[in-house]
C-alpha positions as CSV (number, residue, x, y, z in Angstrom):
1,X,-147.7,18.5,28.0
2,X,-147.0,17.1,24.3
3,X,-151.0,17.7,23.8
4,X,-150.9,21.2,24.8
5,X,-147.9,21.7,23.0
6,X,-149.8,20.3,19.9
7,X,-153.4,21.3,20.4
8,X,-152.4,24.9,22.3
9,X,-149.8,25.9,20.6
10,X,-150.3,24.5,17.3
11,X,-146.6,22.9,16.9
12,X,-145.3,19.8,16.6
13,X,-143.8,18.1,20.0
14,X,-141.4,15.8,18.1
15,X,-140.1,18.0,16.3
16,X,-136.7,18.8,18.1
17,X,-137.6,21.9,19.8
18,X,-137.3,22.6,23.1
19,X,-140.7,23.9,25.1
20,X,-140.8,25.1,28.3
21,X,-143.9,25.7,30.8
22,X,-144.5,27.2,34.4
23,X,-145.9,26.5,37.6
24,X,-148.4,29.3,38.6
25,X,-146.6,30.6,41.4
26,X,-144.0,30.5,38.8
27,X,-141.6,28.6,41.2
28,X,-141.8,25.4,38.7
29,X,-140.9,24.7,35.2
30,X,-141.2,21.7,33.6
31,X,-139.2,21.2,30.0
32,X,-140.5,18.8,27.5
33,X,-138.4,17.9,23.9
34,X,-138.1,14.6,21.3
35,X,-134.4,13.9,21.2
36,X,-134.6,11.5,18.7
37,X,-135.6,8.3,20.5
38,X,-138.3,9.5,23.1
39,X,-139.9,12.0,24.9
40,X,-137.9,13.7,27.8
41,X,-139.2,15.8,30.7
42,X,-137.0,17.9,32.7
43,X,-138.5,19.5,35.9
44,X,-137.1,22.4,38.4
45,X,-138.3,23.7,41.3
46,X,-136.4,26.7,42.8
47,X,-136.3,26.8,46.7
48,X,-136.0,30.2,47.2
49,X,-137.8,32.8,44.9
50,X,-139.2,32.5,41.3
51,X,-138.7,32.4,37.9
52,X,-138.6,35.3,35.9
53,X,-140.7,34.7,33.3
54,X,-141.0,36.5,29.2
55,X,-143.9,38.8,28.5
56,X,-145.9,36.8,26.2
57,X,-147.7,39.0,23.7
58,X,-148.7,35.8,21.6
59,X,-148.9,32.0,22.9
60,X,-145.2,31.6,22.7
61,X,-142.0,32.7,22.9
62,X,-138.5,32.0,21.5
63,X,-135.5,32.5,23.7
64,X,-131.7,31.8,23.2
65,X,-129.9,29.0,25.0
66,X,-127.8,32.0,27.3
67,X,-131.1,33.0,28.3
68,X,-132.4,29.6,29.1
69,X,-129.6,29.1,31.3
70,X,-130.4,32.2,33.5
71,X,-134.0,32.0,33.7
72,X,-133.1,28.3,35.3
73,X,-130.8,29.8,37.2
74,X,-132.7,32.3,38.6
75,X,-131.6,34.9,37.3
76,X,-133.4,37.5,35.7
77,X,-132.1,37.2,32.3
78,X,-133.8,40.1,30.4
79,X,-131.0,42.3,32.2
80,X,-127.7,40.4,33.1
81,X,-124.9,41.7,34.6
82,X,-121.9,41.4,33.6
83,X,-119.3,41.4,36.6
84,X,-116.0,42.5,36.6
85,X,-112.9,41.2,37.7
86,X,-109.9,42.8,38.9
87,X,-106.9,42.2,36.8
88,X,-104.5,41.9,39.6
89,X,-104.7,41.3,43.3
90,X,-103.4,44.1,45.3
């Protein structure tokens, strides 16, 4: 993964940054970042449905940390929803 990350995308794989691939049936993503000391790899495979995955116009694509969070979580996270809770119970 740090090869493609270098030869593929043309950036360097200890340099801090997170980067983050997918299975093809998109329900598998494997995380790859330097922290310093080592390489660490972080793998996820969801039980039940898939991924949503960013629209890649170029070879990559930047992403918040919120939006990290729900795309492991499942949850499509071009579109959250925010819920709301009642202010009293009744």
């Amino acid at each position: 993964m740090a090869l493609q990350v270098q030869e593929v995308l043309r950036k360097d794989p200890l340099g801090g940054h997170l980067f983050v691939f997918r299975g093809r049936r998109s329900d598998l993503v494997k995380m790859i970042w330097h922290d310093g000391q080592g390489a660490c790899l972080f793998t996820k495979r969801l039980e039940r449905g898939r991924f949503i995955w960013p629209s890649v116009a170029g070879e990559s694509v930047t992403i918040s940390a919120a939006q990290l969070s729900y795309l492991l979580s499942g949850i499509d996270w071009r579109n959250p929803q925010e819920t709301r809770r009642p202010t009293r119970v009744g």
